[in-house]
N, C-alpha and C positions, 0 to 999 in steps of 0.2 A: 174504828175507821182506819183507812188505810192514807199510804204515801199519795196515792192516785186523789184522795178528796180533798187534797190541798191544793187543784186545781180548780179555775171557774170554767161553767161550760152555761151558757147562755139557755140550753133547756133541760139541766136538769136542778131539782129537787130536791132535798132529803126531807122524810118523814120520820118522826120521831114518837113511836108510841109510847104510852104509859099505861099498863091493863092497870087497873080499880080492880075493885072487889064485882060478884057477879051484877049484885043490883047497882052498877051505875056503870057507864059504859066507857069506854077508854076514853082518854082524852088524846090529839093529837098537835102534832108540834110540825111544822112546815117551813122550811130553810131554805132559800136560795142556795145553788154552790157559792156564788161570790160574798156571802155573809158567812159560806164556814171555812172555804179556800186559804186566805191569805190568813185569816186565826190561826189554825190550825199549821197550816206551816212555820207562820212566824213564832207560835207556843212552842212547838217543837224543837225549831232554830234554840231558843231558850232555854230549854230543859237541856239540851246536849253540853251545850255552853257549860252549865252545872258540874261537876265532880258527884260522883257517887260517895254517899257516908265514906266509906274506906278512902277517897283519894284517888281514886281511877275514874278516868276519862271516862264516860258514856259511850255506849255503843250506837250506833245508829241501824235501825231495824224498819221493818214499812209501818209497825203500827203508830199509828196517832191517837188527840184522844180530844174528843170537842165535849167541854162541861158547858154549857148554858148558865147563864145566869137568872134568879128567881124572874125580874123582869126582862128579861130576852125571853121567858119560858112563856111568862104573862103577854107578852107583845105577839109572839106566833100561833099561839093557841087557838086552831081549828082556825088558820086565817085563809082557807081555802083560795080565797078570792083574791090573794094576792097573787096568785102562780096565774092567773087571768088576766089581773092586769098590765101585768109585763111581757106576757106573751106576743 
């Protein structure tokens, strides 16, 4: 992810595939921006804050990095019908 999806935008998205093996079909994962926006910024904010092993300040760069949690994974899983009813 980038510096840019640590903002909320009221109609977008993020879809989060996971390919399986042939015989079973991906599973997908469905994010509001404002459930990965302010994470993602604010993990970020976090890690910089941090010293690298050696002792040197963190650089600051656009990538980000959004890990889900087993139940955040469990909770969005093929939740199609949420992006419907917020709409």
């Amino acid at each position: 992810m980038s510096k840019k999806n640590g903002q909320e935008n009221k109609g977008l998205w993020h879809l989060f595939v996971h390919v399986n093996s042939e015989e079973k079909s991906p599973d997908f994962y469905i994010f509001h921006s404002s459930e990965i926006g302010n994470r993602i910024a604010g993990e970020h904010t976090a890690w910089l804050s941090q010293p690298k092993k050696n002792g040197e300040p963190r650089k600051d760069t656009n990538m980000r990095q959004f890990i889900p949690t087993a139940e955040e994974l469990e909770k969005h899983k093929c939740n199609w019908e949420k992006m419907f009813e917020e709409a």
